[in-house]
C-alpha positions as CSV (number, residue, x, y, z in Angstrom):
1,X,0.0,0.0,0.0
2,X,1.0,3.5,-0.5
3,X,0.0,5.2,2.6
4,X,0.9,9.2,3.5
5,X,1.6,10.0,7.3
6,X,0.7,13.2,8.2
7,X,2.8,14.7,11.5
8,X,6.5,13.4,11.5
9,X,6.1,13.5,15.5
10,X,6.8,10.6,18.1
11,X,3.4,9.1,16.6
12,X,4.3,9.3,13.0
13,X,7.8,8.3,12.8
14,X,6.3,5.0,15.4
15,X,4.4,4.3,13.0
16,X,6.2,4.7,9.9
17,X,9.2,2.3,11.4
18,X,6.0,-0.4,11.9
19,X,5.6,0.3,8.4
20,X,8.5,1.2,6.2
21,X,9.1,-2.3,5.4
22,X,6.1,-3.2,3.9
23,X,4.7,-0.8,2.5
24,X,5.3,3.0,0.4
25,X,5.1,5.1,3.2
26,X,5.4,8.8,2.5
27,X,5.5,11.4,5.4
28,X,4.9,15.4,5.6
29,X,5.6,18.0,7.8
30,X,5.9,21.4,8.2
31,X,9.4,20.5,10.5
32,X,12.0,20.2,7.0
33,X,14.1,18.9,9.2
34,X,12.5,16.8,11.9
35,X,11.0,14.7,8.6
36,X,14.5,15.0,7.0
37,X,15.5,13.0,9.8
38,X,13.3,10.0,9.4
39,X,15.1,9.5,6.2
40,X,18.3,8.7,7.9
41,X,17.0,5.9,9.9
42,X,13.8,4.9,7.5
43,X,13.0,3.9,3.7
44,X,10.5,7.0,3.7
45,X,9.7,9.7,1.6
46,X,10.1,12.9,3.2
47,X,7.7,16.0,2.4
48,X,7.9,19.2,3.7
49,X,4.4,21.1,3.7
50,X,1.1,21.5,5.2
51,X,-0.7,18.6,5.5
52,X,-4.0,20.7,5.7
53,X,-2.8,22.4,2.2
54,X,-4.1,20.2,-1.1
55,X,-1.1,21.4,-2.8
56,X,1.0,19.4,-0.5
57,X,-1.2,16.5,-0.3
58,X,-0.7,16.4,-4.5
59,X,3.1,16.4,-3.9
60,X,2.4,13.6,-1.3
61,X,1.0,11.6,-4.2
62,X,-2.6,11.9,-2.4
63,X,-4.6,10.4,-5.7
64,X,-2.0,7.4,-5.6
65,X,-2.7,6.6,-1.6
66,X,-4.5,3.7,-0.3
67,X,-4.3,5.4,3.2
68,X,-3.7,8.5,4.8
69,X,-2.7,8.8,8.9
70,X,-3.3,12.4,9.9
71,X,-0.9,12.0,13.4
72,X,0.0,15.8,14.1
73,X,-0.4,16.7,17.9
74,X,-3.7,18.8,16.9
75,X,-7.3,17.1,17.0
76,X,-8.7,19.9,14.7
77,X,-5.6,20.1,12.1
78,X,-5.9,16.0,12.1
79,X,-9.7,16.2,10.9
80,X,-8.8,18.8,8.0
81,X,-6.4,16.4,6.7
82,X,-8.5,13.5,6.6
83,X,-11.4,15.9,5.3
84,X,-9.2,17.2,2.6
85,X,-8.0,13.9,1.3
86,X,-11.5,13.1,0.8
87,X,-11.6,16.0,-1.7
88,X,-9.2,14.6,-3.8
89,X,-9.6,10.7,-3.9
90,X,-11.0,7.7,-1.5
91,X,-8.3,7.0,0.8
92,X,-8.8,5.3,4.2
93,X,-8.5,7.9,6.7
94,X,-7.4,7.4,10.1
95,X,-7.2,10.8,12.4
96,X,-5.6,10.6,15.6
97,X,-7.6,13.3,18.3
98,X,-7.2,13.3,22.0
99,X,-10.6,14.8,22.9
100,X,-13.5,12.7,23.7
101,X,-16.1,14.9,22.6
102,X,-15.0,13.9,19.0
103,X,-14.6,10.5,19.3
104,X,-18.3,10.4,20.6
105,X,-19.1,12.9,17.5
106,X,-17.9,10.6,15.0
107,X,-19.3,7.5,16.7
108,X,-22.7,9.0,16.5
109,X,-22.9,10.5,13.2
110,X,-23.4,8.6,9.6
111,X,-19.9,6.5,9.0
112,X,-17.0,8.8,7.5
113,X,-18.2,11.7,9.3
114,X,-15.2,14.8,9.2
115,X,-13.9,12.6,6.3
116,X,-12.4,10.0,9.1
117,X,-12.8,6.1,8.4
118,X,-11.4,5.4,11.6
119,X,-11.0,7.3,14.8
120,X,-8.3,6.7,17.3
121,X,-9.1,8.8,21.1
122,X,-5.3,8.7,22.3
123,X,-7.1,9.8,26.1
124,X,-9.6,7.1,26.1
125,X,-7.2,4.5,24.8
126,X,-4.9,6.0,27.7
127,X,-7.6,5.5,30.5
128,X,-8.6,2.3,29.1
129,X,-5.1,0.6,29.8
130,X,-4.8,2.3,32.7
131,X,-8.0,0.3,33.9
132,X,-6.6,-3.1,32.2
133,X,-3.6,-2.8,34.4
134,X,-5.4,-1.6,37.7
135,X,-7.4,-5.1,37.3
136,X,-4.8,-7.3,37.1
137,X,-2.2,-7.2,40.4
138,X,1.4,-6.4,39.7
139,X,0.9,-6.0,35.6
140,X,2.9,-3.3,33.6
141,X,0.7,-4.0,30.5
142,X,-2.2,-6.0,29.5
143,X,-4.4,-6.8,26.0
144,X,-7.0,-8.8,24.9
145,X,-7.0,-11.5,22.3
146,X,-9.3,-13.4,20.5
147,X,-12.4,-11.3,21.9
148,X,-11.5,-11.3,25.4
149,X,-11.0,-15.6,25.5
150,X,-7.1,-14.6,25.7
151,X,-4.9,-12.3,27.2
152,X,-1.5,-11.5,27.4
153,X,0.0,-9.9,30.2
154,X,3.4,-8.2,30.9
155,X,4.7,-8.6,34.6
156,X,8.0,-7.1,36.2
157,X,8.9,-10.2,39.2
158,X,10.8,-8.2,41.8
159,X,13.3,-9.4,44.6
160,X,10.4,-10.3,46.9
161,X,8.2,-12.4,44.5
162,X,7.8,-16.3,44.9
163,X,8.9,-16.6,41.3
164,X,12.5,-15.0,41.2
165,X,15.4,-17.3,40.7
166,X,12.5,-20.2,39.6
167,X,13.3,-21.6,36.7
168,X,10.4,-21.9,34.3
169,X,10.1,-24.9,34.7
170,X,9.3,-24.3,38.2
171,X,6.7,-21.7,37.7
172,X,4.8,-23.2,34.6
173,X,2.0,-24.9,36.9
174,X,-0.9,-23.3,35.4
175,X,-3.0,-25.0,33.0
176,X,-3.3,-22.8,30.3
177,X,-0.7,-20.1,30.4
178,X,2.3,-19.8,28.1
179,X,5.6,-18.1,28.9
180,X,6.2,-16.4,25.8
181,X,9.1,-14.1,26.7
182,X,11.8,-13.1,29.3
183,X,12.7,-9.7,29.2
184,X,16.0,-8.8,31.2
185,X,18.1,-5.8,30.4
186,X,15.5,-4.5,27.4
187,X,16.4,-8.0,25.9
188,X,13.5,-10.3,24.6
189,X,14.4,-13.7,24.9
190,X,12.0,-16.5,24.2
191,X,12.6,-18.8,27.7
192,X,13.2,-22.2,28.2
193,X,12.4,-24.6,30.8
194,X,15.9,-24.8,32.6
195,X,15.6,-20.5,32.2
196,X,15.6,-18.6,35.4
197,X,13.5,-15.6,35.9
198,X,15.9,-13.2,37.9
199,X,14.4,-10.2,39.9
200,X,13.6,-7.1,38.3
201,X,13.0,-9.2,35.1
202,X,9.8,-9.0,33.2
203,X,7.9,-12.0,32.2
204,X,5.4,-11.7,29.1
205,X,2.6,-14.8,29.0
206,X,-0.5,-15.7,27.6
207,X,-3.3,-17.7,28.0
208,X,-7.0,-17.9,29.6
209,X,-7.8,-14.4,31.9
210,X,-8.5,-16.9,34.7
211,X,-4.9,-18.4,34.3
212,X,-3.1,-15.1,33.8
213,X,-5.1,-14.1,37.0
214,X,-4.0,-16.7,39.1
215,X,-0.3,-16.1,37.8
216,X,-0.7,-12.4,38.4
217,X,-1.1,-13.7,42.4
218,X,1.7,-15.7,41.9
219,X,4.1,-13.0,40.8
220,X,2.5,-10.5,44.0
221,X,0.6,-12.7,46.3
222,X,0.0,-9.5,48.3
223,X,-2.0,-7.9,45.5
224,X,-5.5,-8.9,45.1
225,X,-7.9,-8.1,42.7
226,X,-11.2,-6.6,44.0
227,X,-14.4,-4.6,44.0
228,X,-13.0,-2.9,47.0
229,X,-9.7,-1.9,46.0
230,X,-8.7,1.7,46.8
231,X,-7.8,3.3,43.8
232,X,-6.9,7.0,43.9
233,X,-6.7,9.6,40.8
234,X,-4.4,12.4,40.8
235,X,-5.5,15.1,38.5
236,X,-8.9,15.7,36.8
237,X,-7.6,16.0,33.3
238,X,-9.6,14.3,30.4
239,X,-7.5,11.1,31.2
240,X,-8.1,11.5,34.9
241,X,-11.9,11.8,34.5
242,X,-12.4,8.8,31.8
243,X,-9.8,6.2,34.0
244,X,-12.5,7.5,37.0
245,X,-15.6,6.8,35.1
246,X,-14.0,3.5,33.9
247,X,-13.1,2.7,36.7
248,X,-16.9,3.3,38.2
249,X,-18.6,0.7,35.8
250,X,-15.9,-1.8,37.1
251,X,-17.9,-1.0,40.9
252,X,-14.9,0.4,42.0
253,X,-15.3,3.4,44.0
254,X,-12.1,5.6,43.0
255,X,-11.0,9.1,44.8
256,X,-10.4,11.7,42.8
257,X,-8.1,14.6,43.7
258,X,-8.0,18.1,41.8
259,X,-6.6,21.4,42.7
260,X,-8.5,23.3,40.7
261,X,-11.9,23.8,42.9
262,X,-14.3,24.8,39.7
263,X,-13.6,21.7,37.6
264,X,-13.3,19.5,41.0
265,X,-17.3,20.6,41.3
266,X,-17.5,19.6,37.7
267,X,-16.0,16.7,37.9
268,X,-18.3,15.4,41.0
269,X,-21.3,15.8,39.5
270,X,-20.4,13.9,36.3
271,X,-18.7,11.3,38.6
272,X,-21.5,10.3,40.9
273,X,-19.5,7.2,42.2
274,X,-16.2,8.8,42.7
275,X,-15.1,11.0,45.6
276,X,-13.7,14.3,44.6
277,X,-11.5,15.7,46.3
278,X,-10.1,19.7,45.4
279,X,-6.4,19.8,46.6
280,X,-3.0,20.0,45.7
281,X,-1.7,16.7,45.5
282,X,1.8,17.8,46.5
283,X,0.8,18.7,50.1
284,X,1.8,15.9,52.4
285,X,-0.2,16.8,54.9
286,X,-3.5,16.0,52.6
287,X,-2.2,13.0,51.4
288,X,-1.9,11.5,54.8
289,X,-4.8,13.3,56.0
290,X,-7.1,11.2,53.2
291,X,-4.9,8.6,53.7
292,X,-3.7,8.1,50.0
293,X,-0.7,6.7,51.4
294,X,-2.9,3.4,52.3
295,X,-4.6,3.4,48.4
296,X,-3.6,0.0,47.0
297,X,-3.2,2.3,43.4
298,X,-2.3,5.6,42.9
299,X,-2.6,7.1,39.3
300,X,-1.0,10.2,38.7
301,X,-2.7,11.9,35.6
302,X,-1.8,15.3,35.6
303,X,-1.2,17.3,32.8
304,X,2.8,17.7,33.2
305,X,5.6,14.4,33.4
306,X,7.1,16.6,36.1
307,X,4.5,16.6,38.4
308,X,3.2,13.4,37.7
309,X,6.9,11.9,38.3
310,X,6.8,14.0,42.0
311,X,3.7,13.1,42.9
312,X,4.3,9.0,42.1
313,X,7.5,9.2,44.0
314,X,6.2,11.1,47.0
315,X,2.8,8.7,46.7
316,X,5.1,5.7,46.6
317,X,7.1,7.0,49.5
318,X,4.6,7.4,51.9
319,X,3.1,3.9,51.5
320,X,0.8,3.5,48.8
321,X,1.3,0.2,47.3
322,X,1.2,1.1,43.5
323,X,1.8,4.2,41.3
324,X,1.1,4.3,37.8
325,X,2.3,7.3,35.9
326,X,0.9,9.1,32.6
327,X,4.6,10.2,30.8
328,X,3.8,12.3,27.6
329,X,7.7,12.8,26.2
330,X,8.4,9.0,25.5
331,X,12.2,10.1,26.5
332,X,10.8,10.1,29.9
333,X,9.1,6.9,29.6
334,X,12.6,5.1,31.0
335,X,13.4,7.5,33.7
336,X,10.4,7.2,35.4
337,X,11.0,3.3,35.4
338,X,14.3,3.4,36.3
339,X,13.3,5.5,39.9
340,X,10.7,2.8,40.6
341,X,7.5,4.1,39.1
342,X,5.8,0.5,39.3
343,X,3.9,1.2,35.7
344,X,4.6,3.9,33.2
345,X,1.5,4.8,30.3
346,X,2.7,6.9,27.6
347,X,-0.8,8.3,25.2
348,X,1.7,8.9,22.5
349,X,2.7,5.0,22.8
350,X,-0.6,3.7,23.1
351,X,-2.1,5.7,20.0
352,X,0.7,4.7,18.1
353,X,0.1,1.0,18.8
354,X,-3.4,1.0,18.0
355,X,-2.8,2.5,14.5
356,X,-0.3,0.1,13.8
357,X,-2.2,-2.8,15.0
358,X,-5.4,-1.2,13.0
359,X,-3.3,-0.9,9.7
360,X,-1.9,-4.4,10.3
361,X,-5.1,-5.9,10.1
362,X,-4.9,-7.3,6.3
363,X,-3.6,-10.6,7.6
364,X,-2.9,-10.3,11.8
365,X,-6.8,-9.6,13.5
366,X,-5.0,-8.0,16.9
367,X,-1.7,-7.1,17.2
368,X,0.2,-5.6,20.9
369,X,3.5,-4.9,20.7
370,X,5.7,-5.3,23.2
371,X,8.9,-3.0,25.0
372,X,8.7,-0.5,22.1
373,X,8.1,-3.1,19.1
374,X,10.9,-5.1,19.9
375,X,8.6,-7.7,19.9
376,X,4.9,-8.7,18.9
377,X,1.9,-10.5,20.3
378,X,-0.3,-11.5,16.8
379,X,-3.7,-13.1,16.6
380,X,-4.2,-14.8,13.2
381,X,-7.4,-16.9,12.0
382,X,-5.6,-19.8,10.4
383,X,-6.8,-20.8,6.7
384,X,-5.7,-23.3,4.2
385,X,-2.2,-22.2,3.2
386,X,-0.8,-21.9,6.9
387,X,2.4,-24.2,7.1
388,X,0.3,-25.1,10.4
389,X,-3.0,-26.0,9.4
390,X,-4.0,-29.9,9.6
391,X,-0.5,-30.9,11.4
392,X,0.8,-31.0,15.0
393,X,2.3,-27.9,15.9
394,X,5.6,-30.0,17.0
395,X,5.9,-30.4,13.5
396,X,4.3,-27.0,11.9
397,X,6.6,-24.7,14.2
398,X,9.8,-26.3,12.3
399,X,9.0,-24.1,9.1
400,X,9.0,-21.0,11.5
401,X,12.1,-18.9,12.4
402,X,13.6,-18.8,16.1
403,X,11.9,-15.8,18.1
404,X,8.5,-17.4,17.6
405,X,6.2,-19.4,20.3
406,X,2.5,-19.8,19.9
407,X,0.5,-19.2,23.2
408,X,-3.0,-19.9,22.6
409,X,-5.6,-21.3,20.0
410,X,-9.1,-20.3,20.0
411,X,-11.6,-23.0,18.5
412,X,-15.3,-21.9,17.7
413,X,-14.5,-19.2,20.6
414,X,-13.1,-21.9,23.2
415,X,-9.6,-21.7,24.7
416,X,-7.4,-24.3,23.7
417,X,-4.2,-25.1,25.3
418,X,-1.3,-25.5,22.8
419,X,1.0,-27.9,23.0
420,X,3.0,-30.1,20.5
421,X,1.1,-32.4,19.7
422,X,-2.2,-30.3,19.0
423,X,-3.7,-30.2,15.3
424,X,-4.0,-26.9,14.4
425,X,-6.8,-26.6,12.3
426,X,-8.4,-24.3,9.6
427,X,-10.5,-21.6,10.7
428,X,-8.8,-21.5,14.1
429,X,-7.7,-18.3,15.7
430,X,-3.7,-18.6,17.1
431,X,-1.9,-15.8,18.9
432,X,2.0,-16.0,19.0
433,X,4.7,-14.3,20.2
434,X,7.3,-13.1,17.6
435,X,10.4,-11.2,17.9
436,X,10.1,-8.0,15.7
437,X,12.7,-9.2,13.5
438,X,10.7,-12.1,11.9
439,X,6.9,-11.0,12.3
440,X,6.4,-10.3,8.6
441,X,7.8,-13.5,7.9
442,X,5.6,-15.4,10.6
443,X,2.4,-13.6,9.7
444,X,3.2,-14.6,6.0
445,X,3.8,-18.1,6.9
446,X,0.5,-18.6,9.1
């Protein structure tokens, strides 16, 4: 495909790496020299210009494209693109916006409204995984597969967990989990049985939620899952209101804490089942006073890394058992992890991932990717040319590069556990783990 990226920013240039290699991937900016760049490092096509302006669209080869990704750091500016390519030809349009208000706009009106195909909200995808890992104890990152029958989960084991210096072999007692991935030192390695998970690695599986529940205890036996889990908010930007709301249809009863007093009263009466609280979150003496030193979560979702990175350390400090941080500058993303912030959520990382995982939808039906695409979790639907179907996988996994491991089938929407001597058959759905480095070649093979 000849697709046309729109916003050479952290969004853009993630997903023209997922993309460069398979596809004519054009990019314009206004920045000559921030899309200059991406030529350096990416088989792109750099244009300067305003992606708003038709004339620069034209020199983008706009009549040629089979998509356009309008990823600039402006909701409105997004829109106009997509709106504009419409003008000119039929391109699938995706627009990346952060408000709500649009998202719900688009959802409600006829399909293609503002010219948009397909919508991504980078602050409800934001509050939604920040829900996904409040609900499973102890995980840095969670997604769905194979409509909710799978999941893979990403847990960090540290010094105090039952599972350090286990081998796998040790810890693989669950029924139907897979260890699909050891990651130590920003190294993914697939693990074997004699492996041993160290502390402070991180442990990527899949399989059944059940399964990856009752691992989840295993890697933080202290941490339960529950209704009555204290879960406090810090900040009542747009992210901090949806994880709060989110967080209400779960029956959780989260707090809510924001300094500003006028939106605080705003933010209670559209949050009915939330406490809000109007207060600096820096002032010790509040914290301890409502006792957000004894939540079991804090989330810090301000609108500043700074802050956020204070207030999770000070949080964390005084007691409370979990912070999880919003980082918008992706450089932060590492810092923030590396001074103990127990989960780090960056909106520019999570809108990336969905557009990639949307665009990769041809032949993979979900797609997560994991420590920065270093690696990907794929679900595939199996059909007659898979060098799997209608033979034990034992067999079907020796015409597959190293770097791969299959962690669950799904079988007319039941969970099957795979293992090596299991047919794999047509029409069944498969997620596998694959190191970056060979996913087009696995997801052409399967």
């Amino acid at each position: 495909m000849r697709i046309v990226i729109v916003g050479a920013g952290e969004v853009g240039s993630s997903i023209a790496a997922s993309l460069s290699d398979t596809h004519e991937v054009v990019v314009v900016d206004r920045d000559g020299e921030r899309v200059e760049s991406l030529t350096y490092s990416l088989d792109v096509l750099p244009i300067q210009g305003d992606g708003t302006s038709l004339d620069t669209l034209r020199d983008a080869g706009i009549e040629r494209a089979d998509m356009v990704i309008a990823s600039t750091d402006d909701d409105e500016t997004n829109l106009v693109v997509c709106g504009t390519a419409k003008t000119v030809d039929d391109p699938f349009t995706i627009a990346r916006v952060k408000k709500v208000d649009y998202l719900q706009t688009w959802e409600n009106a006829d399909p293609g409204a503002f010219g948009v195909d397909f919508l991504v909200c980078t602050n409800l995808l934001t509050a939604t995984d920040i829900v996904r890992v409040i609900g499973l104890p102890a995980a840095r990152d969670v997604d769905p597969f194979a409509g909710g029958k799978v999941q893979m989960a990403e847990f960090e084991v540290r010094g105090d967990s039952p599972l350090a210096e286990q081998t796998i072999r040790q810890a693989d007692r669950f029924d139907s989990l897979t260890f699909a991935a050891v990651i130590r030192d920003r190294d993914v390695d697939i693990p074997r049985g004699e492996t041993v998970i160290q502390a402070d690695d991180k442990v990527v599986v899949i399989g059944s939620p059940e399964s990856v529940q009752q691992f989840a205890k295993e890697v933080a036996p202290d941490e339960t899952p529950s209704t009555e889990k204290d879960v406090v908010v810090i900040g009542g930007s747009e992210i901090g209101f949806h994880t709060a709301r989110l967080l209400e249809n779960r029956n959780l009863k989260p707090r809510l804490v924001e300094q500003n007093s006028t939106r605080a009263r705003s933010l209670a009466e559209a949050l009915p089942g939330t406490v809000v609280m109007a207060s600096d979150a820096t002032d010790t003496d509040f914290l301890m006073r409502e006792h957000v030193d004894e939540a079991d979560v804090v989330v810090a979702a301000l609108e500043n890394d700074e802050k956020n990175l204070l207030v999770s350390l000070l949080v964390r400090q005084l007691g409370a058992e979990r912070a999880i941080a919003i980082v918008e500058n992706t450089e932060y993303v590492s810092l923030f992890e590396t001074v103990g912030i127990d989960v780090v959520i960056n909106p520019r990382e999570v809108t990336a991932e969905e557009i990639t995982r949307f665009t990769r939808e041809e032949r993979a039906e979900n797609i997560a990717l994991i420590e920065n695409d270093r690696a990907e979790v794929l679900e595939i639907e199996i059909d007659a040319n898979s060098v799997l179907v209608d033979r034990p996988i034992s067999e079907g996994v020796a015409n597959l590069p190293d770097g791969v491991v299959i962690g669950a089938i799904t079988r007319n929407g039941e969970f099957i556990v795979p293992r090596g001597d299991t047919v794999v058959k047509q029409g069944d759905h498969i997620v596998v783990f694959a190191h970056r480095n060979v996913v087009s070649e696995v997801s052409g093979a399967l």
